[in-house]
Each structure stands twice: as C-alpha cells, then as structure tokens.
C-alpha positions in Angstrom: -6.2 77.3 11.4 -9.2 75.3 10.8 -9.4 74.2 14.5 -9.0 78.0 15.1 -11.7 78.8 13.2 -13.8 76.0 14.9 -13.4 77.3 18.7 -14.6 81.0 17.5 -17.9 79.4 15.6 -18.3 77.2 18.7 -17.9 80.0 21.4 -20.1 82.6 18.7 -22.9 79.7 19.0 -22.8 79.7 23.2 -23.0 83.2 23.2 -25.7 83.7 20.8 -28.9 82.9 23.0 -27.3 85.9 25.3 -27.3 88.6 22.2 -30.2 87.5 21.0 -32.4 87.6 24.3 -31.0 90.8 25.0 -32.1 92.1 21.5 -35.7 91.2 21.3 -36.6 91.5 25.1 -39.5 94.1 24.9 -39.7 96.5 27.2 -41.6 96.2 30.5 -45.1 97.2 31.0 -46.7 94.3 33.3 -46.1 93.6 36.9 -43.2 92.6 38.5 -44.9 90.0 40.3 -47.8 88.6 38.8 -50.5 87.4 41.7 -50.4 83.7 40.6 -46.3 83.6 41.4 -46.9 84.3 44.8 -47.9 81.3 47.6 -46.3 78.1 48.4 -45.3 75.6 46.0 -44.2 72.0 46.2 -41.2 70.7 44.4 -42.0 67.5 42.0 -41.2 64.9 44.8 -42.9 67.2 47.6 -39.5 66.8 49.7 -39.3 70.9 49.7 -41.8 73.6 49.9 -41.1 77.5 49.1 -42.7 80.1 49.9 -42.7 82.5 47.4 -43.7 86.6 47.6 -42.4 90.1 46.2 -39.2 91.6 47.6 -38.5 94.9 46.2 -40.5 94.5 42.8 -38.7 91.0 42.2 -40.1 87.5 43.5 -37.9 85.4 45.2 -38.9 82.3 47.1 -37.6 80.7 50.8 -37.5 77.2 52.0 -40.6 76.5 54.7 -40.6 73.0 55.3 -38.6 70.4 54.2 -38.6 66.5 54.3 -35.9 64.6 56.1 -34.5 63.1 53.6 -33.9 66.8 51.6 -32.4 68.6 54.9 -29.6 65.6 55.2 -29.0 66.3 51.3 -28.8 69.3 52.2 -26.5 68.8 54.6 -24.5 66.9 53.2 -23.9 69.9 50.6 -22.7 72.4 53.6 -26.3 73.8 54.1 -26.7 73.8 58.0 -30.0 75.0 57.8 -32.3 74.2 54.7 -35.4 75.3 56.4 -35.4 79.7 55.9 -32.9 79.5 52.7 -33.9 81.8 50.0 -33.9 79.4 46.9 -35.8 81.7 44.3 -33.3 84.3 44.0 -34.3 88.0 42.2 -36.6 86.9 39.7 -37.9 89.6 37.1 -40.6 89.5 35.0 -40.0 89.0 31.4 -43.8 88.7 30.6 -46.7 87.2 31.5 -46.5 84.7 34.2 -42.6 84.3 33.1 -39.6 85.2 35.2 -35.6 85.2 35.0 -33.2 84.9 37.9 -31.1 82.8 40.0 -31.7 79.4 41.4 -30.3 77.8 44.6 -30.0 74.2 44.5 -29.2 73.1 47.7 -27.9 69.8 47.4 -25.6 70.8 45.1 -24.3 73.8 46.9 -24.5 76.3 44.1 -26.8 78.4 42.5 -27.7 79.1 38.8 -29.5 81.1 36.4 -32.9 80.2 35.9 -36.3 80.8 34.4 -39.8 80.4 35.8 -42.9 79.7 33.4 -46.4 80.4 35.3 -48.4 77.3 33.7 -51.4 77.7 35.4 -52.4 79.1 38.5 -51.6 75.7 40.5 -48.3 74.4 38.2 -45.1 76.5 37.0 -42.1 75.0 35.2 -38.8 76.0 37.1 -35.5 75.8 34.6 -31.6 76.0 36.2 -29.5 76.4 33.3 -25.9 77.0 32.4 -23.2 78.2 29.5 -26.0 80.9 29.2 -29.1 79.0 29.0 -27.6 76.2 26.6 -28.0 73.8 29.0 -31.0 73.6 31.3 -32.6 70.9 33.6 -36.0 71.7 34.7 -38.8 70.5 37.2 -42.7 71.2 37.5 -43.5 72.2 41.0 -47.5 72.8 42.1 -49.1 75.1 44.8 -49.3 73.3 47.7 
C-alpha cells in the first residue's frame, strides 16, 4: 500500500511542471518571432550552424553547414544528409525572446521538447528536455 501510494506521489511530481505551465502561461500578445531569433547561429563547438527564420508564425531552424566530424555523427545515427535538416522544430513564443518546441538532435536520432532563451542578441540558451521538462540538457549557441 505504501509503495502504492509512493508511485502516485512520484508520477503527481512528473506531471506537475505540465499543469503548472499550462496554468500560469499568459496569454499572447508579442510576436511570434522576435527579430533577434532569426539568422544563423553556431552550436557551442561550432561543428553545426542553423539557420534560423519564421515559418508560419513559429521559428524553426535548418542545418547550413556542418563540420566533418558532425555529418559522420550524423551518419552514424541514420541521418544521410545533415546539411538541409530542420533541427529547430515549431517553436512558439512564450514571451520575450523565449520559445517552446521540439529539438532534433541528430546524432542521436531523435527529437525532443525544447525551450529557447534569447540571451542577447548574439547568444541564446537551447534546452532538450524530457519526462516533461524534468530533465533537460542544455547548450549556448552564438550568432555566427
């Protein structure tokens, strides 16, 4: 019983971050796609560069040049092509400079929810997270 009542408080805890983001998400009255989202940014070891833009109100970001090394990870993952794949996947805005979507991650061959936080015009923190946002792994990327 006790065990029971563990699993429920456990699987409550996961699911909270969900109830509670859909709670006190204001409504939105900015932008889809803020002006300093959109160009090319370079991933932290500056194997990958997207190019990022608005498609239908949403950004979303493609793969235009890639290192060597990142196309045979790639590769390796069932990716035939790195160059051209979409990577930044139907981000909204949620606010200033602040998006939610889905992440690609090539290498891995999957893709994930995500987050993007603008933190200046030439920097933005990109977050792939999973079991709802519990657990995330991010990476700053710059303009390039």
């Amino acid at each position: 019983m006790i065990r029971k009542q563990f699993t429920w408080a456990l699987a409550a805890l996961a699911l909270l971050p969900l109830t509670t983001q859909a709670q006190t998400r204001p409504p939105q009255t900015h932008p889809a796609t803020q002006p300093e989202a959109i160009g090319t940014w370079s991933n932290p070891l500056g194997t990958v560069k997207v190019k990022t833009g608005d498609c239908a109100g949403n950004l979303c970001g493609w793969v235009v040049w890639a290192a060597p090394q990142a196309i045979a990870d790639a590769r390796d993952s069932g990716v035939t092509r790195l160059v051209g794949t979409e990577l930044l996947k139907n981000y909204r805005s949620t606010g200033p400079g602040q998006y939610q979507g889905r992440v690609y991650v090539p290498d891995m061959g999957r893709t994930f929810f995500s987050t993007i936080k603008q933190n200046d015009v030439n920097s933005m923190r990109i977050s792939g997270c999973i079991l709802g946002g519990l657990i995330c792994k991010s990476q700053e990327w710059h303009r390039a």
